[in-house]
N, CA and C atoms as a LAMMPS dump frame, in Angstrom:
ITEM: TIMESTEP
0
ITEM: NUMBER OF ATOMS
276
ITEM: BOX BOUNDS ff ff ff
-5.0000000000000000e+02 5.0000000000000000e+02
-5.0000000000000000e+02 5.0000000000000000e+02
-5.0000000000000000e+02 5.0000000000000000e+02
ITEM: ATOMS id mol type element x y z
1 1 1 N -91.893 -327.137 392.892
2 1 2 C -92.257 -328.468 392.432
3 1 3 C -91.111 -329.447 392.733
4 2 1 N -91.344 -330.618 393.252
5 2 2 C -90.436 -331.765 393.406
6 2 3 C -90.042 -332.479 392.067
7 3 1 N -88.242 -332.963 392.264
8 3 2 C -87.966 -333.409 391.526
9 3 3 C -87.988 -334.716 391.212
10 4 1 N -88.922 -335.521 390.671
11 4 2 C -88.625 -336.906 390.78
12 4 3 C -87.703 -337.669 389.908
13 5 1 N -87.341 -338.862 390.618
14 5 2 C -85.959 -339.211 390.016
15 5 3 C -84.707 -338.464 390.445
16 6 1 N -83.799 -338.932 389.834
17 6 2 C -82.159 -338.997 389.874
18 6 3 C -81.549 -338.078 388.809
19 7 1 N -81.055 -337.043 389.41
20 7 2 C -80.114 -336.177 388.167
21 7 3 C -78.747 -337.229 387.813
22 8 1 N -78.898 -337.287 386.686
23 8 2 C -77.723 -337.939 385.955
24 8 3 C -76.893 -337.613 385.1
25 9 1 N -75.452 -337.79 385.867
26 9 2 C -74.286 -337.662 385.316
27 9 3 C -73.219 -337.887 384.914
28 10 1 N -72.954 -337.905 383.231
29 10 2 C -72.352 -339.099 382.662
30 10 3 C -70.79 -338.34 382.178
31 11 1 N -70.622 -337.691 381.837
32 11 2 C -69.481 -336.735 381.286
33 11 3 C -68.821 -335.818 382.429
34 12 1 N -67.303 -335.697 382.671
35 12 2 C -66.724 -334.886 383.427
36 12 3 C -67.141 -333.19 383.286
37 13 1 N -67.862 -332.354 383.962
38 13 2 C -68.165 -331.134 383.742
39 13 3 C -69.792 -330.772 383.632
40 14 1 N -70.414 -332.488 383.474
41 14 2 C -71.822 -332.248 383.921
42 14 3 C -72.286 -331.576 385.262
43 15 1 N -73.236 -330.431 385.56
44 15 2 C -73.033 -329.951 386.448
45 15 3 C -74.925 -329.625 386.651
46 16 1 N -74.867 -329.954 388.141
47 16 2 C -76.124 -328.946 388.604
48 16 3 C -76.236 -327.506 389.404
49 17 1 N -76.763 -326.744 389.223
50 17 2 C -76.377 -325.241 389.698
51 17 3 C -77.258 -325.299 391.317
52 18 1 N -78.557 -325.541 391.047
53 18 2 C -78.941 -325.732 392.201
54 18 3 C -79.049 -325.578 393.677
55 19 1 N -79.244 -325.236 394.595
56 19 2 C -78.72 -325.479 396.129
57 19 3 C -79.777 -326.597 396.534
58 20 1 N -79.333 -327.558 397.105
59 20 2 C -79.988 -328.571 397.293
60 20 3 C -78.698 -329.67 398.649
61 21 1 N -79.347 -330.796 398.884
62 21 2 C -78.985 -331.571 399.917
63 21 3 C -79.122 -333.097 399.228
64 22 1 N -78.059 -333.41 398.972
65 22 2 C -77.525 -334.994 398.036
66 22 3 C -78.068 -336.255 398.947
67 23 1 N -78.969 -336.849 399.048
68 23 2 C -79.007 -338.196 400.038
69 23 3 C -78.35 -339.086 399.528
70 24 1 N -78.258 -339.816 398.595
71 24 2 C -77.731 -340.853 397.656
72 24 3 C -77.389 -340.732 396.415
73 25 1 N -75.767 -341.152 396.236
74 25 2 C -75.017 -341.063 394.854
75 25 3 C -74.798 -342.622 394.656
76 26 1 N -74.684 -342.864 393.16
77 26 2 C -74.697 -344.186 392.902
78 26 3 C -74.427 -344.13 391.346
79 27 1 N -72.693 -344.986 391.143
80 27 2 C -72.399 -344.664 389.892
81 27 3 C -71.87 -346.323 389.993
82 28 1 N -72.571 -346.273 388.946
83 28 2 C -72.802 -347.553 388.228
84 28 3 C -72.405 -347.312 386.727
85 29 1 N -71.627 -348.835 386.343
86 29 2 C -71.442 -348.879 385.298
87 29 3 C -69.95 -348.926 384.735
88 30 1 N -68.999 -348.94 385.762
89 30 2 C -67.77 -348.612 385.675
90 30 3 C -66.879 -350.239 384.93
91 31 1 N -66.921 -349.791 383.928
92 31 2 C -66.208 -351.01 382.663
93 31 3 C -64.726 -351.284 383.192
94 32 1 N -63.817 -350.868 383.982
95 32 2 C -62.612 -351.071 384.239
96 32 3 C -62.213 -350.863 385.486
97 33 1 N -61.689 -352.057 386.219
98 33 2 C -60.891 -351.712 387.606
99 33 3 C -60.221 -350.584 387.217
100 34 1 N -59.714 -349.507 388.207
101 34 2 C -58.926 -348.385 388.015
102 34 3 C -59.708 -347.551 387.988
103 35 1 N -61.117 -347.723 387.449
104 35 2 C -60.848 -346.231 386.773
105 35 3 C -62.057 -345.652 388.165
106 36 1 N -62.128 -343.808 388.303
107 36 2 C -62.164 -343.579 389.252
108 36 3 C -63.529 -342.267 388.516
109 37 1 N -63.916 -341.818 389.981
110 37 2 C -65.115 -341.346 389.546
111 37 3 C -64.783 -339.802 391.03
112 38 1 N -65.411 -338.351 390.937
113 38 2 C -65.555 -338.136 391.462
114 38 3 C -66.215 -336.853 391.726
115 39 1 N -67.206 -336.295 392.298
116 39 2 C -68.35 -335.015 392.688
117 39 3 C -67.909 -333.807 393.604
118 40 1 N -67.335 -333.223 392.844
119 40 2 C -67.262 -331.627 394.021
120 40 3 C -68.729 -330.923 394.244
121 41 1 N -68.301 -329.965 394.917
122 41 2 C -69.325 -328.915 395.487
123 41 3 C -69.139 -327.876 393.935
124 42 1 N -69.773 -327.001 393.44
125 42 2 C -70.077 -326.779 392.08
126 42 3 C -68.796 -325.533 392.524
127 43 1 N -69.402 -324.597 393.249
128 43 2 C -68.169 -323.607 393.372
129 43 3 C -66.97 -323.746 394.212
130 44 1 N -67.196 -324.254 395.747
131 44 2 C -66.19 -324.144 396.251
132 44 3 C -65.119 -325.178 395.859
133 45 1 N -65.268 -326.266 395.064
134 45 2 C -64.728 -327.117 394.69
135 45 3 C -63.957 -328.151 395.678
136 46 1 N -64.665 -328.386 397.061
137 46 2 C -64.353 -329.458 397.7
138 46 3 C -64.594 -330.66 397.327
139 47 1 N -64.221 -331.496 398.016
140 47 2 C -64.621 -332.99 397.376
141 47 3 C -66.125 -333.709 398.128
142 48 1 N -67.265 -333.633 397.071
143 48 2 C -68.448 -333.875 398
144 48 3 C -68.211 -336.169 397.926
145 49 1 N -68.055 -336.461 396.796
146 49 2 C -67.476 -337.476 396.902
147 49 3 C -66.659 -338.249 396.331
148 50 1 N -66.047 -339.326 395.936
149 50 2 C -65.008 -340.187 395.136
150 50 3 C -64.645 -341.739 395.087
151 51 1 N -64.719 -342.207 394.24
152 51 2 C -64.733 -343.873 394.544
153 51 3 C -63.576 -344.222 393.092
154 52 1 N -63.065 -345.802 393.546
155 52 2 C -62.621 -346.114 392.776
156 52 3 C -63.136 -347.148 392.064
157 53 1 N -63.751 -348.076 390.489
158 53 2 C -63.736 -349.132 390.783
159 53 3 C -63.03 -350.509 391.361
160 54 1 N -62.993 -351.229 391.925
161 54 2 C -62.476 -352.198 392.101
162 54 3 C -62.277 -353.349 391.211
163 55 1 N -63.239 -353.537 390.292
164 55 2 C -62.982 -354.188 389.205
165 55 3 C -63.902 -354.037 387.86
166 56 1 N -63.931 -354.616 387.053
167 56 2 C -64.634 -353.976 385.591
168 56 3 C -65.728 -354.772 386.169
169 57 1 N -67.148 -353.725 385.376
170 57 2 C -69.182 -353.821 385.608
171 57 3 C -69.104 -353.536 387.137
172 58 1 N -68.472 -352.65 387.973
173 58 2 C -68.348 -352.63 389.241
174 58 3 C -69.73 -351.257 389.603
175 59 1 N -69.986 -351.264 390.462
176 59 2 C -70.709 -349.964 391.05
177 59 3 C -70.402 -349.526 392.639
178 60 1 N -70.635 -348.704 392.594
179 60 2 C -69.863 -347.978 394.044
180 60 3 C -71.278 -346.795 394.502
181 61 1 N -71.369 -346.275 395.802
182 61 2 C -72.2 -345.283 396.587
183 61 3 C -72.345 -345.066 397.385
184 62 1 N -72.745 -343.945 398.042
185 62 2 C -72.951 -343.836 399.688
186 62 3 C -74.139 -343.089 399.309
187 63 1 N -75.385 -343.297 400.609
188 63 2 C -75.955 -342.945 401.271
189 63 3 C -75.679 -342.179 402.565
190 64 1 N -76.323 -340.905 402.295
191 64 2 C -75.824 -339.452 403.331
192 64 3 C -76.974 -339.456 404.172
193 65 1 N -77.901 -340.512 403.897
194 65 2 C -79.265 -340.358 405.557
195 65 3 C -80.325 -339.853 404.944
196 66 1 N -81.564 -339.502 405.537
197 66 2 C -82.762 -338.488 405.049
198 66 3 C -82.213 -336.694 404.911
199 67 1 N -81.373 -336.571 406.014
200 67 2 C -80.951 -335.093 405.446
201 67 3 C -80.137 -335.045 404.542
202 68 1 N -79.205 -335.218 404.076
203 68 2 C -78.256 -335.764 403.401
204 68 3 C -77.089 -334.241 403.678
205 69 1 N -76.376 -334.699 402.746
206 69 2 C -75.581 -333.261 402.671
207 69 3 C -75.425 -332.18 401.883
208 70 1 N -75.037 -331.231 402.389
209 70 2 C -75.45 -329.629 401.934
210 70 3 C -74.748 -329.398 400.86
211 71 1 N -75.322 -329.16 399.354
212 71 2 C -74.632 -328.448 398.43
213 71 3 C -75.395 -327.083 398.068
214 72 1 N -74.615 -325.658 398.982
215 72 2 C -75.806 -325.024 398.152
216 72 3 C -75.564 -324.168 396.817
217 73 1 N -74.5 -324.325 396.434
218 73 2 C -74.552 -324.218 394.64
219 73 3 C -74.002 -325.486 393.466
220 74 1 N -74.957 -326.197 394.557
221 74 2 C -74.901 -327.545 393.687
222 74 3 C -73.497 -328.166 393.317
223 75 1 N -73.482 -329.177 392.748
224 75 2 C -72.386 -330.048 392.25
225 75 3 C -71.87 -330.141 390.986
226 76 1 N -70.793 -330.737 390.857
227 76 2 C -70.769 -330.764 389.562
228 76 3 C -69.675 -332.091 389.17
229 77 1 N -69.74 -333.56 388.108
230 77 2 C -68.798 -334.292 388.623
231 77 3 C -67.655 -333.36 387.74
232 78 1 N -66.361 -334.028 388.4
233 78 2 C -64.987 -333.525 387.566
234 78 3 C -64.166 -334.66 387.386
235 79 1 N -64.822 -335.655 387.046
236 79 2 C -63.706 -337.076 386.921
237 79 3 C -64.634 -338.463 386.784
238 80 1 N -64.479 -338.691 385.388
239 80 2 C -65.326 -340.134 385.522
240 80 3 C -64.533 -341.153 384.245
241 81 1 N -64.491 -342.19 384.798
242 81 2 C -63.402 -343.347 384.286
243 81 3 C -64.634 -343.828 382.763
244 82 1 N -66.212 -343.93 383.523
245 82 2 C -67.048 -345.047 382.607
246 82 3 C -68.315 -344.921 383.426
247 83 1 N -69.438 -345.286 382.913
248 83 2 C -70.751 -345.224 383.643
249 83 3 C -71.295 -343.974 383.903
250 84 1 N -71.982 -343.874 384.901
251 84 2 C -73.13 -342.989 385.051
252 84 3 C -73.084 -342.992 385.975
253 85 1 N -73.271 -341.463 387.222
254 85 2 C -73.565 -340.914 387.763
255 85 3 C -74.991 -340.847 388.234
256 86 1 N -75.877 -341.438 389.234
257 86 2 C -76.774 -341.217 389.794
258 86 3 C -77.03 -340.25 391.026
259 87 1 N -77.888 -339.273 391.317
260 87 2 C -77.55 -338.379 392.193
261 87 3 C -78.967 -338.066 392.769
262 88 1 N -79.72 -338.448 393.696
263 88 2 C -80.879 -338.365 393.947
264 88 3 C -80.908 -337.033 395.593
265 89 1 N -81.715 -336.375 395.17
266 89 2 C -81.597 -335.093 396.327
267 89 3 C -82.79 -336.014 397.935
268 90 1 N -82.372 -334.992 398.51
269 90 2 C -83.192 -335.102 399.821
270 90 3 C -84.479 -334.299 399.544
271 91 1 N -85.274 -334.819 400.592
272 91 2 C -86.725 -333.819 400.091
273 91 3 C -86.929 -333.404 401.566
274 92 1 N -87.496 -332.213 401.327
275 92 2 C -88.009 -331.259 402.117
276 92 3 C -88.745 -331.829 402.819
């Protein structure tokens, strides 16, 4: 079954187990220049992505295309200043 909508993630250690392919992250909400946000790969713990805000009510994201990119034991964030984590998968 397809997932509709955006897994959302608001707390450092929120995590999806998953194997799946990320098209678009989008964290919104960030109350303070400085503060920084960022998504590993769940196990290998690379950096899938990372932004800083630039200034306070700021939002930041990339778009990875229709395939997007490969997480296959999912993500998990490990660093968030403020806001929310949007994380919408690719579809089959």
């Amino acid at each position: 079954m397809a997932r509709i909508g955006p897994i959302i993630l608001s707390v450092a250690g929120d995590t999806f187990t998953d194997g799946c392919r990320v098209s678009v992250i989008i964290w919104n909400g960030a109350t303070t220049a400085g503060h920084t946000c960022r998504l590993d790969l769940r196990t290998e713990g690379a950096k899938l992505w990372g932004g800083t805000a630039a200034q306070a009510n700021d939002y930041l994201g990339a778009n990875f295309g229709p395939k997007g990119l490969h997480c296959p034991t999912g993500f998990k964030l490990t660093q968030i200043g403020s806001g929310e984590v949007y994380v919408y998968l690719a579809e089959d």
